[in-house]
PQR file of N, CA, C, O and H, with PARSE charges and radii, in Angstrom:
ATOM      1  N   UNK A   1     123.522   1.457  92.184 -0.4000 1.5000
ATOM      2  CA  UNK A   1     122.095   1.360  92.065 -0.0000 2.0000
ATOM      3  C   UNK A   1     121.366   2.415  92.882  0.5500 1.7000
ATOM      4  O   UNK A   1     120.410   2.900  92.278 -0.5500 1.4000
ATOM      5  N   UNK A   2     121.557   2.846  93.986 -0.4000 1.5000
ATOM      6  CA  UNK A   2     121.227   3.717  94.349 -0.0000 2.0000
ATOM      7  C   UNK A   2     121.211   5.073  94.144  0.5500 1.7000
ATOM      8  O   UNK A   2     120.569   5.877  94.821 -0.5500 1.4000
ATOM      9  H   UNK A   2     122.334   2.452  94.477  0.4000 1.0000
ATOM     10  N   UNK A   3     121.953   5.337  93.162 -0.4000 1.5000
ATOM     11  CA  UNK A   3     122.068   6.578  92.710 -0.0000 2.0000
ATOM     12  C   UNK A   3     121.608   6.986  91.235  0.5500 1.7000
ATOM     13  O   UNK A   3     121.776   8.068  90.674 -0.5500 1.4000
ATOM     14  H   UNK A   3     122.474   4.684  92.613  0.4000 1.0000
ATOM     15  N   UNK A   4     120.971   5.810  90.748 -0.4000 1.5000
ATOM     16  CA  UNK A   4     120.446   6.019  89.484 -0.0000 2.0000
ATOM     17  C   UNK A   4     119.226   4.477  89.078  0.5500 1.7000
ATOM     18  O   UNK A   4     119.351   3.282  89.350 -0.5500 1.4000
ATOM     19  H   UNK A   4     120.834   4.930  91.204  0.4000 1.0000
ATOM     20  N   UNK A   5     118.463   5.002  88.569 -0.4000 1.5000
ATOM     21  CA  UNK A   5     117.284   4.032  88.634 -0.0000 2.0000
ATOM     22  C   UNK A   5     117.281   2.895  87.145  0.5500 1.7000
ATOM     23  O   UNK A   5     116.727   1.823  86.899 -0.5500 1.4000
ATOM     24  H   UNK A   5     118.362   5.972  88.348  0.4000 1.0000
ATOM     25  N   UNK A   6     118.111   3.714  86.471 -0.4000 1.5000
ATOM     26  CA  UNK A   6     118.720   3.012  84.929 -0.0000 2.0000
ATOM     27  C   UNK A   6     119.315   1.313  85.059  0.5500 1.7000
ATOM     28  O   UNK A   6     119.120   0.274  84.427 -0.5500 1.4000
ATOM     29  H   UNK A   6     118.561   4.584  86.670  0.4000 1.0000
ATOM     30  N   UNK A   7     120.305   1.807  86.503 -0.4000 1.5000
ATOM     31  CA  UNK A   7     120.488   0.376  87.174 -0.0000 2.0000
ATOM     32  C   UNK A   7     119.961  -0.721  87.445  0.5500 1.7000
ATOM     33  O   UNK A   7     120.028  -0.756  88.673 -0.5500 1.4000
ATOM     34  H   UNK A   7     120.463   2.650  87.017  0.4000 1.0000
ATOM     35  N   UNK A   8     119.197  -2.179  86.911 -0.4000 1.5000
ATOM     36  CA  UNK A   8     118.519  -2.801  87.100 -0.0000 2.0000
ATOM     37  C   UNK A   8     118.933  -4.042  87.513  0.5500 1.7000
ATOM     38  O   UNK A   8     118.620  -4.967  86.764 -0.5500 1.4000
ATOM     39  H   UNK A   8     119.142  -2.151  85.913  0.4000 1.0000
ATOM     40  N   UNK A   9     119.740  -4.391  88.802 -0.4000 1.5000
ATOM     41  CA  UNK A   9     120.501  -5.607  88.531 -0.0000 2.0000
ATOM     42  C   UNK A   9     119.702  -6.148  89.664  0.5500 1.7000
ATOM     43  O   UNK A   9     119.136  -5.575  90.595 -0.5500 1.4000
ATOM     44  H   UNK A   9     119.994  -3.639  89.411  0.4000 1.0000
ATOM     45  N   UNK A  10     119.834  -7.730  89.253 -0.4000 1.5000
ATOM     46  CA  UNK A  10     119.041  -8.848  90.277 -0.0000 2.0000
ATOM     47  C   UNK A  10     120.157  -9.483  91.316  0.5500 1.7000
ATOM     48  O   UNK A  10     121.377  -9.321  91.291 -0.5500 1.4000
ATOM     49  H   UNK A  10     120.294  -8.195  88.497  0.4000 1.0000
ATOM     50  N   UNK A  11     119.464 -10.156  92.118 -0.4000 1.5000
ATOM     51  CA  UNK A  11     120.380 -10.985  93.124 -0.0000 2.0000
ATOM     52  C   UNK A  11     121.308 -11.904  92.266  0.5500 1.7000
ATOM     53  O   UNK A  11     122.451 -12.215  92.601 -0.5500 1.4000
ATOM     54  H   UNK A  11     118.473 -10.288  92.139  0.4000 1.0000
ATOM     55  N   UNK A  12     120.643 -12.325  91.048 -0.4000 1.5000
ATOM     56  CA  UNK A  12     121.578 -13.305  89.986 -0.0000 2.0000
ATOM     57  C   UNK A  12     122.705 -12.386  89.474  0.5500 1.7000
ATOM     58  O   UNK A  12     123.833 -12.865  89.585 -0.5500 1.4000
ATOM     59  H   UNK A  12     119.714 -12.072  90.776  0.4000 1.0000
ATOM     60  N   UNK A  13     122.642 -11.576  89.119 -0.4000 1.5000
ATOM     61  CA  UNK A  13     123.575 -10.822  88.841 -0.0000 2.0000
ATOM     62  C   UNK A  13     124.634 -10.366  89.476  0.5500 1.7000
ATOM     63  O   UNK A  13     125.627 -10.046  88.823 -0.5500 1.4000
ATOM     64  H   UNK A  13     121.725 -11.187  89.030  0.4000 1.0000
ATOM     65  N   UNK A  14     124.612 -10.252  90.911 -0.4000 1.5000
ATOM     66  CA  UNK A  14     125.616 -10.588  91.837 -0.0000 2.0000
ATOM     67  C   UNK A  14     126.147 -11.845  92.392  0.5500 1.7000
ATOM     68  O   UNK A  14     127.110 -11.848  93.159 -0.5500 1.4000
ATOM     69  H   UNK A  14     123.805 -10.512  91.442  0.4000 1.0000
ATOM     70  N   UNK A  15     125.647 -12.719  92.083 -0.4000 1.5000
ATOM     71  CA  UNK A  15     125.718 -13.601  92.148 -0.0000 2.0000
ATOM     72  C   UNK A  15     126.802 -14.131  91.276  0.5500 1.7000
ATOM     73  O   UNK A  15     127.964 -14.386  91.590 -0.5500 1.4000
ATOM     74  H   UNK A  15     124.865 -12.716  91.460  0.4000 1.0000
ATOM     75  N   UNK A  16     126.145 -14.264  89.995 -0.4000 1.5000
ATOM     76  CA  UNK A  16     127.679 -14.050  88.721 -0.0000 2.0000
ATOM     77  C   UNK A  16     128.680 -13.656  88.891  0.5500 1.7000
ATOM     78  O   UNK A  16     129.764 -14.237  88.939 -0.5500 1.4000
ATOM     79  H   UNK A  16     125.200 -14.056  89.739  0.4000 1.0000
ATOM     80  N   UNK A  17     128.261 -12.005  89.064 -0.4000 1.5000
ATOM     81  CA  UNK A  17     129.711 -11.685  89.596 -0.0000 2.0000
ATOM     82  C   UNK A  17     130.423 -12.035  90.126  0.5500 1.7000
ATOM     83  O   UNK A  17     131.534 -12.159  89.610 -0.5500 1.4000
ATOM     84  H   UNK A  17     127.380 -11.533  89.025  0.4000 1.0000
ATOM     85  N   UNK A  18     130.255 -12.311  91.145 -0.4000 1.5000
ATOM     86  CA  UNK A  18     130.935 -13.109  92.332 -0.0000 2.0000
ATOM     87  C   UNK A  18     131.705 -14.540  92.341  0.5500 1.7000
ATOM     88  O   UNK A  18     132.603 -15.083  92.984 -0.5500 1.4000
ATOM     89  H   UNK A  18     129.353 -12.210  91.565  0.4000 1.0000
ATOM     90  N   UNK A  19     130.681 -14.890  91.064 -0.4000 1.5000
ATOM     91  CA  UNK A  19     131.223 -16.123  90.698 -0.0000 2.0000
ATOM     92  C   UNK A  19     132.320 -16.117  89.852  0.5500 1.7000
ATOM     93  O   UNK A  19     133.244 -16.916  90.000 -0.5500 1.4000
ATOM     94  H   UNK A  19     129.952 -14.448  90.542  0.4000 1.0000
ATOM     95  N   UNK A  20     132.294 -15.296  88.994 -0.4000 1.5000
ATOM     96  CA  UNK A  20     133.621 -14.727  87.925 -0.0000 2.0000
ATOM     97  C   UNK A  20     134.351 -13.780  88.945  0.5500 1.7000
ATOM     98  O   UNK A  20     135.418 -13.387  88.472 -0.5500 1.4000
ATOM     99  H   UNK A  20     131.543 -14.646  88.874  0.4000 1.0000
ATOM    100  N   UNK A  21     134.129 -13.364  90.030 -0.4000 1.5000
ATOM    101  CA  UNK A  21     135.633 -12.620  90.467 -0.0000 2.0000
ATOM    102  C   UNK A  21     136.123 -13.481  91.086  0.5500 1.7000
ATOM    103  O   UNK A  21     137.344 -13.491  90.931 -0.5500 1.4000
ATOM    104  H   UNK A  21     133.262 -13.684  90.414  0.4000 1.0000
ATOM    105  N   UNK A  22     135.478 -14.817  92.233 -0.4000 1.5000
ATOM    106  CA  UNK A  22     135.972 -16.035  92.676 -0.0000 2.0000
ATOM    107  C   UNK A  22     136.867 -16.669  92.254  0.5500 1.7000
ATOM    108  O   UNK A  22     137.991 -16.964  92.659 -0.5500 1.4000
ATOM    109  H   UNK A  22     134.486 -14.809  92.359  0.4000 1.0000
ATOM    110  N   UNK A  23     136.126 -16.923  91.148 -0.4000 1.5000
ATOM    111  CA  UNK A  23     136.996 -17.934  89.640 -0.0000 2.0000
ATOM    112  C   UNK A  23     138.503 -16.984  89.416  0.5500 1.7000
ATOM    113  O   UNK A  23     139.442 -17.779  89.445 -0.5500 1.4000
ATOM    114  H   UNK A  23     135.213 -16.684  90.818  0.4000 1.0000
ATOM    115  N   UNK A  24     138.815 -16.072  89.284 -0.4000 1.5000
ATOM    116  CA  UNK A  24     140.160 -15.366  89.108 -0.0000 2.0000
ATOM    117  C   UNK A  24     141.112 -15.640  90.162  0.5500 1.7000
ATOM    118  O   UNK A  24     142.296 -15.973  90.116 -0.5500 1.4000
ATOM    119  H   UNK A  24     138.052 -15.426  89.261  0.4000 1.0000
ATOM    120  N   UNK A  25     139.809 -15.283  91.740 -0.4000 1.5000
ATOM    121  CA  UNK A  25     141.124 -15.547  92.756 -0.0000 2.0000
ATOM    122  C   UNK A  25     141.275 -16.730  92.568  0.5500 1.7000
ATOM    123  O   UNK A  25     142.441 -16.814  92.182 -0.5500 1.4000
ATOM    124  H   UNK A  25     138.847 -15.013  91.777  0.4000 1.0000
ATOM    125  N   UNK A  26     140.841 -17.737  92.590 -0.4000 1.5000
ATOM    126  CA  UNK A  26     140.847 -18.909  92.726 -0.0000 2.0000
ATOM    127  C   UNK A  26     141.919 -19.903  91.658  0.5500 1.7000
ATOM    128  O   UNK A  26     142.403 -21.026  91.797 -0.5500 1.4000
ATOM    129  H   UNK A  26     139.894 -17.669  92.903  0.4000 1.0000
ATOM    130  N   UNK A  27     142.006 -18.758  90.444 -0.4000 1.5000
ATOM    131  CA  UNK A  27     143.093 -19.338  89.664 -0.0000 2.0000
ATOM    132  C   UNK A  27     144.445 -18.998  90.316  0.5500 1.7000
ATOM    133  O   UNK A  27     145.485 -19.656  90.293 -0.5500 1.4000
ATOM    134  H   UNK A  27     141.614 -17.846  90.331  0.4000 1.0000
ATOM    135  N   UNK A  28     144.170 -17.741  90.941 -0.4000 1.5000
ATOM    136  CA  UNK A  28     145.404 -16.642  90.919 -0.0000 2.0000
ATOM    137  C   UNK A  28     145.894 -17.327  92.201  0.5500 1.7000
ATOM    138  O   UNK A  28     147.010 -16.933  92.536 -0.5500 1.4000
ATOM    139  H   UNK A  28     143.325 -17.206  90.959  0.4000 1.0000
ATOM    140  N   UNK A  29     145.317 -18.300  93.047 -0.4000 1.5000
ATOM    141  CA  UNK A  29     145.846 -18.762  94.258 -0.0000 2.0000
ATOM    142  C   UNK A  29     146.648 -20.188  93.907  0.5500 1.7000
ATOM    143  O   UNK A  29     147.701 -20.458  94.484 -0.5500 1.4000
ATOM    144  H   UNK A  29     144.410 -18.620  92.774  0.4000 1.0000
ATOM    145  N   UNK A  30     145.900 -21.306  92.650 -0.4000 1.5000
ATOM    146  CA  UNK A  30     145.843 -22.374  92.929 -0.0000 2.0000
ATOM    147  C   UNK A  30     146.954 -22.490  91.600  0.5500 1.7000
ATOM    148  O   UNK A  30     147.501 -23.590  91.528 -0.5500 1.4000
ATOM    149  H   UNK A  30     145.044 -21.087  92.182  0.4000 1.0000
ATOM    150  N   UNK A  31     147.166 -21.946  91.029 -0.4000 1.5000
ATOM    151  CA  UNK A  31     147.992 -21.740  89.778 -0.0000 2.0000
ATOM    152  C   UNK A  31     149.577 -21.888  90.203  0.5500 1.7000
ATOM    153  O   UNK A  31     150.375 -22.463  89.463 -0.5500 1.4000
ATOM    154  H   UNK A  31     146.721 -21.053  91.088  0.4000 1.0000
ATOM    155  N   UNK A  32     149.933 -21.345  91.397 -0.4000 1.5000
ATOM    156  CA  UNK A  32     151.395 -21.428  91.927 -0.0000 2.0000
ATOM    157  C   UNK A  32     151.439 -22.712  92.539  0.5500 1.7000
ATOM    158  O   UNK A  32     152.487 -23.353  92.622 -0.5500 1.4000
ATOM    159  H   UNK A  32     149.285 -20.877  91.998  0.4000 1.0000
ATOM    160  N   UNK A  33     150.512 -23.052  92.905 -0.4000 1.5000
ATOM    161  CA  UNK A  33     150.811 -24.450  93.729 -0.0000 2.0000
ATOM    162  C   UNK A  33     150.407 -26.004  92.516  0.5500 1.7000
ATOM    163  O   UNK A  33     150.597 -27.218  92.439 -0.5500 1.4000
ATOM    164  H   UNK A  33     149.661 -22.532  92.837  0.4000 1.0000
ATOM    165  N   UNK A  34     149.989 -25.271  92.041 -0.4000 1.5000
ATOM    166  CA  UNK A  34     149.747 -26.779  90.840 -0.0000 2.0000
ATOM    167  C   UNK A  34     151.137 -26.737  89.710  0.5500 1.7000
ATOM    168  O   UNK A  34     151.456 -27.827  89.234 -0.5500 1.4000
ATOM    169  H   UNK A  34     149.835 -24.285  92.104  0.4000 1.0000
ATOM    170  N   UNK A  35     151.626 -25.993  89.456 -0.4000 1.5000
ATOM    171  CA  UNK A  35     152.569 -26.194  88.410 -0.0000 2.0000
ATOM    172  C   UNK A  35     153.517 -25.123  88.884  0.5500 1.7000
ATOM    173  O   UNK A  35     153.240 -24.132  89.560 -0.5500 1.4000
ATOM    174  H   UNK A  35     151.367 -25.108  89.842  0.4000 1.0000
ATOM    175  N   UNK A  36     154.944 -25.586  88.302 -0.4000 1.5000
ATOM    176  CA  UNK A  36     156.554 -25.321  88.771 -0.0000 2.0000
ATOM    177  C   UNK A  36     156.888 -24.210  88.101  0.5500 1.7000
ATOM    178  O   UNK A  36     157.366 -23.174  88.563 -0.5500 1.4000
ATOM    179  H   UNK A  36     155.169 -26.391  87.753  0.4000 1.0000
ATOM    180  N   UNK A  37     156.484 -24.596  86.444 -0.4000 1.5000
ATOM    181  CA  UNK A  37     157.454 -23.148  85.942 -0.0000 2.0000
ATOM    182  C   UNK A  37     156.614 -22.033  85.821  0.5500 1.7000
ATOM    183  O   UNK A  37     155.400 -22.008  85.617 -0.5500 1.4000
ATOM    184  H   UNK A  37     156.096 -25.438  86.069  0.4000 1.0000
ATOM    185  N   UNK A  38     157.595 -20.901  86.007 -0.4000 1.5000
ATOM    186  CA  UNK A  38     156.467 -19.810  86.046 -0.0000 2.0000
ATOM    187  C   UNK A  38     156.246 -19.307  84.680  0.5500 1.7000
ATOM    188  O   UNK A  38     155.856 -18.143  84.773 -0.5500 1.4000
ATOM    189  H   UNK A  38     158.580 -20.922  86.173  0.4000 1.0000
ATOM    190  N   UNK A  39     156.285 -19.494  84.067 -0.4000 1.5000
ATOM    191  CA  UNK A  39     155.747 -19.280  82.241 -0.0000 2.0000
ATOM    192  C   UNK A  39     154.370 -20.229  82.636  0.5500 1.7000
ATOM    193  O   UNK A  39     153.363 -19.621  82.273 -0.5500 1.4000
ATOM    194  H   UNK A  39     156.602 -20.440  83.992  0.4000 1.0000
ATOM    195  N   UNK A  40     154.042 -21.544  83.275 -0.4000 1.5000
ATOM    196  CA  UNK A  40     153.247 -22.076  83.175 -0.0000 2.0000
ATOM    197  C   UNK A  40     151.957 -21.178  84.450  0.5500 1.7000
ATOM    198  O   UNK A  40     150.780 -20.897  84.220 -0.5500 1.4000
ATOM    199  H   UNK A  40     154.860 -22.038  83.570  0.4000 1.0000
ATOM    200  N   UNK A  41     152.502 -21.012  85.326 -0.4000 1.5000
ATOM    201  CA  UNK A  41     151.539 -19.637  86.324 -0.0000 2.0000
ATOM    202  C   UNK A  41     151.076 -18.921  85.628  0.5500 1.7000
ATOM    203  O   UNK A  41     149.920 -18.501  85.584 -0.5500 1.4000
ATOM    204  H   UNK A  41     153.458 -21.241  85.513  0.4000 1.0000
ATOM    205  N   UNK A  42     152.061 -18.681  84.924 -0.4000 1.5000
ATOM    206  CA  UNK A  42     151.607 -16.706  84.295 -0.0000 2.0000
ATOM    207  C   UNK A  42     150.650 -17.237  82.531  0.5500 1.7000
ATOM    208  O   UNK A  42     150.059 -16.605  81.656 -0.5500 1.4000
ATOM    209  H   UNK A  42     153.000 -19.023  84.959  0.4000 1.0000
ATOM    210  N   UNK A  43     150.828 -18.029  82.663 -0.4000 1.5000
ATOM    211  CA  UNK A  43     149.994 -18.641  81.069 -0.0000 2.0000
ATOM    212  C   UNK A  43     148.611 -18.479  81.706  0.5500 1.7000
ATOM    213  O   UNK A  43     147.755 -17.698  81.289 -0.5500 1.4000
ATOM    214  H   UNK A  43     151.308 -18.543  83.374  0.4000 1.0000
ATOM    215  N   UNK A  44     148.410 -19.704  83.281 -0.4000 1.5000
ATOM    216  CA  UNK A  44     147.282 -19.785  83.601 -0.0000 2.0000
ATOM    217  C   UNK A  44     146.414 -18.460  84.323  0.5500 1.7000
ATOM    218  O   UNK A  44     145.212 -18.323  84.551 -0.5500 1.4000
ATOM    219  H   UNK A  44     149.105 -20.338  83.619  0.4000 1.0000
ATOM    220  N   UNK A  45     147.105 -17.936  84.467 -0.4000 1.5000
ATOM    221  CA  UNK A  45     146.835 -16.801  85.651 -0.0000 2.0000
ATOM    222  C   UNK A  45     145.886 -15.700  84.386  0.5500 1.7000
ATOM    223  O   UNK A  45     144.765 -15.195  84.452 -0.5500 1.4000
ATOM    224  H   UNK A  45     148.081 -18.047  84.282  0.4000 1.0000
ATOM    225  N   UNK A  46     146.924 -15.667  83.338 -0.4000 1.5000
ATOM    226  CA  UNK A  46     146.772 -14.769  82.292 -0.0000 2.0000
ATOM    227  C   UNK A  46     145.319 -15.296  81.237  0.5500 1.7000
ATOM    228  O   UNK A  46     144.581 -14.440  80.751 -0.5500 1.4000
ATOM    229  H   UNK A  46     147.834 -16.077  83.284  0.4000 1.0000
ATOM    230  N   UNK A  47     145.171 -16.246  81.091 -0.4000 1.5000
ATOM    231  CA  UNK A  47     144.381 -17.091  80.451 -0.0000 2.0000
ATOM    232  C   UNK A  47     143.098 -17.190  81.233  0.5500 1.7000
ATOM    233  O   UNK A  47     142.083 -17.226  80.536 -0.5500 1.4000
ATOM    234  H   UNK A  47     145.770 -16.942  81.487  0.4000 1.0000
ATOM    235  N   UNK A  48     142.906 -17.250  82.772 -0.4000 1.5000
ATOM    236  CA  UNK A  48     141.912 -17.293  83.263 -0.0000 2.0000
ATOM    237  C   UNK A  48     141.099 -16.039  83.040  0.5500 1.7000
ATOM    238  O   UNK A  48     140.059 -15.981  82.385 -0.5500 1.4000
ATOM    239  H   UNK A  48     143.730 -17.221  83.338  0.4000 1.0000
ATOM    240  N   UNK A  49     141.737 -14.978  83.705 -0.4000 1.5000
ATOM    241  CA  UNK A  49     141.856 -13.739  83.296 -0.0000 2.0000
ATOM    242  C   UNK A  49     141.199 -13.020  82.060  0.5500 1.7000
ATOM    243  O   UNK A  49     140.140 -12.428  82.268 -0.5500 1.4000
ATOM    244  H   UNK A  49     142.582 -15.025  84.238  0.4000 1.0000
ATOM    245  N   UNK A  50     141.721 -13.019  80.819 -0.4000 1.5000
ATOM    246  CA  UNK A  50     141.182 -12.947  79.408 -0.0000 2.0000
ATOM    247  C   UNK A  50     139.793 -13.829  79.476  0.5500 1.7000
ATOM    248  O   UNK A  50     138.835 -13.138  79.131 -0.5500 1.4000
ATOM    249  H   UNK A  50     142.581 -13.500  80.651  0.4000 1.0000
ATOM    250  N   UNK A  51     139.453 -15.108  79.813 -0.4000 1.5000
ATOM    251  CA  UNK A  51     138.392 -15.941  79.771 -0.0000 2.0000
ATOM    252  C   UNK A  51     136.975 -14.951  80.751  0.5500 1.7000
ATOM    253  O   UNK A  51     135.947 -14.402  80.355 -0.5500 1.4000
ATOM    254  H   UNK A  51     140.231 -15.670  80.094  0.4000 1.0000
ATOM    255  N   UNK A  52     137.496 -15.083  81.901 -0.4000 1.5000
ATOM    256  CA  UNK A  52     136.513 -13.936  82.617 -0.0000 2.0000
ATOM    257  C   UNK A  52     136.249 -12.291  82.008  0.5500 1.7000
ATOM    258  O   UNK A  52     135.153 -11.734  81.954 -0.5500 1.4000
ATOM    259  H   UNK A  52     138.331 -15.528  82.223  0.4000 1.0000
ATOM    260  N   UNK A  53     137.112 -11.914  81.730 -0.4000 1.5000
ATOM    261  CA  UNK A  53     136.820 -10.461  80.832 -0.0000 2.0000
ATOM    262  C   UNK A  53     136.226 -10.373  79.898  0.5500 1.7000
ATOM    263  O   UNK A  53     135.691  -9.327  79.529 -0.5500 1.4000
ATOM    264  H   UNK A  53     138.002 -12.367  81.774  0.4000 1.0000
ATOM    265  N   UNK A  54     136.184 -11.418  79.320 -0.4000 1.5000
ATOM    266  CA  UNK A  54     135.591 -12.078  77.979 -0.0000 2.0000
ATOM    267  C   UNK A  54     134.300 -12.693  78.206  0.5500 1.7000
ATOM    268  O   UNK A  54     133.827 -13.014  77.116 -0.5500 1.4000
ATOM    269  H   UNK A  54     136.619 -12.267  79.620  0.4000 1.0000
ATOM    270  N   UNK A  55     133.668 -12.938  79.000 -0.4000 1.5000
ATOM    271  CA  UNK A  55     132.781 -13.191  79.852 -0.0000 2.0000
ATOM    272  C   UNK A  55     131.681 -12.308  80.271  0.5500 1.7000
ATOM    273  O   UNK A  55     130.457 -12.234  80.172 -0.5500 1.4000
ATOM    274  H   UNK A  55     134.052 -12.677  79.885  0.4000 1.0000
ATOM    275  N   UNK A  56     132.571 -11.738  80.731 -0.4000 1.5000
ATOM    276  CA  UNK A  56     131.777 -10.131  81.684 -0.0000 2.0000
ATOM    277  C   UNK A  56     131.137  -9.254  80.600  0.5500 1.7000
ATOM    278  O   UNK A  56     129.972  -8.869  80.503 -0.5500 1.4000
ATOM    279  H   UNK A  56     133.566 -11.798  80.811  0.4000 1.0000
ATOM    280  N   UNK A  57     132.586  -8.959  79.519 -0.4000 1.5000
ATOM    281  CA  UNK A  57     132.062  -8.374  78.678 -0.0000 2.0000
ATOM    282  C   UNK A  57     130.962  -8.721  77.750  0.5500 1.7000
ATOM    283  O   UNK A  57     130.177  -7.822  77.447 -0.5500 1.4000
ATOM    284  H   UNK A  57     133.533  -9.272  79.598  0.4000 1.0000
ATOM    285  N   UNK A  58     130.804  -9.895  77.264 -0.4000 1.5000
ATOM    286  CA  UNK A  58     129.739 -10.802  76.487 -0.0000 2.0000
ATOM    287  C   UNK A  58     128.158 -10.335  77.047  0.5500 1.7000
ATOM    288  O   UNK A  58     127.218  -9.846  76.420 -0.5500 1.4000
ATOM    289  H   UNK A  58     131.442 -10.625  77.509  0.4000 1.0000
ATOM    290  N   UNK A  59     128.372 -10.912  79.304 -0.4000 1.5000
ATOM    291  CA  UNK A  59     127.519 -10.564  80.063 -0.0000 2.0000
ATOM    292  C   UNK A  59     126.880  -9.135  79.832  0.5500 1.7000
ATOM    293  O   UNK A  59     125.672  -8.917  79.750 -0.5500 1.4000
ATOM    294  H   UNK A  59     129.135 -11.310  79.813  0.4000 1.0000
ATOM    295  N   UNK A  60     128.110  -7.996  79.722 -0.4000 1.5000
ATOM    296  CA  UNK A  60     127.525  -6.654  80.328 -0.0000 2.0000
ATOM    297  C   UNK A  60     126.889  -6.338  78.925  0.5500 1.7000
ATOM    298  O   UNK A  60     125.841  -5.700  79.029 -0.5500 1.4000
ATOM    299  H   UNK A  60     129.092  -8.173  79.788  0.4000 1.0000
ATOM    300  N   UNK A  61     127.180  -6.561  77.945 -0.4000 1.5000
ATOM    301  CA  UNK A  61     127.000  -5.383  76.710 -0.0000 2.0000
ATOM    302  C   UNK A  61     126.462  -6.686  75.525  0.5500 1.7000
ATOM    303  O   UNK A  61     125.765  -6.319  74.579 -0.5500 1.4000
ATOM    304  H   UNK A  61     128.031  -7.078  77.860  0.4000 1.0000
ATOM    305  N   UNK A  62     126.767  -7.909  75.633 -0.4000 1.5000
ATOM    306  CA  UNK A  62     126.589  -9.317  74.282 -0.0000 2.0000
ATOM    307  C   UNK A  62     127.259  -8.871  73.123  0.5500 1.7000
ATOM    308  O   UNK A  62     126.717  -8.509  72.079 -0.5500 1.4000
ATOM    309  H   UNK A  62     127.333  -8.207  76.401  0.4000 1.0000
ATOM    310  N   UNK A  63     128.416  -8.915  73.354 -0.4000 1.5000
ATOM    311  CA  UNK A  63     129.529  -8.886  72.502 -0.0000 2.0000
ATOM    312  C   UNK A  63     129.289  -9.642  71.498  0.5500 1.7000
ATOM    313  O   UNK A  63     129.382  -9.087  70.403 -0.5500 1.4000
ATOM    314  H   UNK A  63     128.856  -9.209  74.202  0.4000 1.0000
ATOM    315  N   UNK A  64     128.879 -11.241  71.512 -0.4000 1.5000
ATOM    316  CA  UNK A  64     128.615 -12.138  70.838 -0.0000 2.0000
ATOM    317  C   UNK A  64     127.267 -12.564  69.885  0.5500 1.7000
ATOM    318  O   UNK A  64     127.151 -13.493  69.086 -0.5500 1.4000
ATOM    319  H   UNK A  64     128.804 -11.692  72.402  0.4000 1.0000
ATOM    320  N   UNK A  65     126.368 -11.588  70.261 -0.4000 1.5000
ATOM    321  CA  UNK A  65     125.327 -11.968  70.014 -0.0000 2.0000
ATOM    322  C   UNK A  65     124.772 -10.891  68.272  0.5500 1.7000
ATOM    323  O   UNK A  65     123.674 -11.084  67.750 -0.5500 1.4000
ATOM    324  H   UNK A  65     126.462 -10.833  70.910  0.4000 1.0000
TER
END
């Protein structure tokens, strides 16, 4: 933002962010300790993952709309 004025982002907008990069660690921590096999880690880990990117992207550009 400081280097270009095109940039228009609010405190909500970091905010989000933060909330979707949280949400990843937060899988990526709690995912080994909730379930045994690791096909079932790497499903969730991988799945959270795709869900937030999918997200962001929707957020940054409205993929969906």
């Amino acid at each position: 933002m400081p280097f270009t004025s095109e940039v228009d982002w609010s405190l909500v907008d970091f905010v989000f962010a933060a909330i979707l990069l949280g949400t990843i660690g937060v899988a990526c921590e709690c995912a080994p300790r909730l379930s045994a096999p690791l096909a079932v880690r790497a499903l969730i880990v991988i799945g959270t993952v795709a869900v937030v990117c999918t997200i962001w992207a929707d957020a940054a550009v409205g993929i969906f709309d």
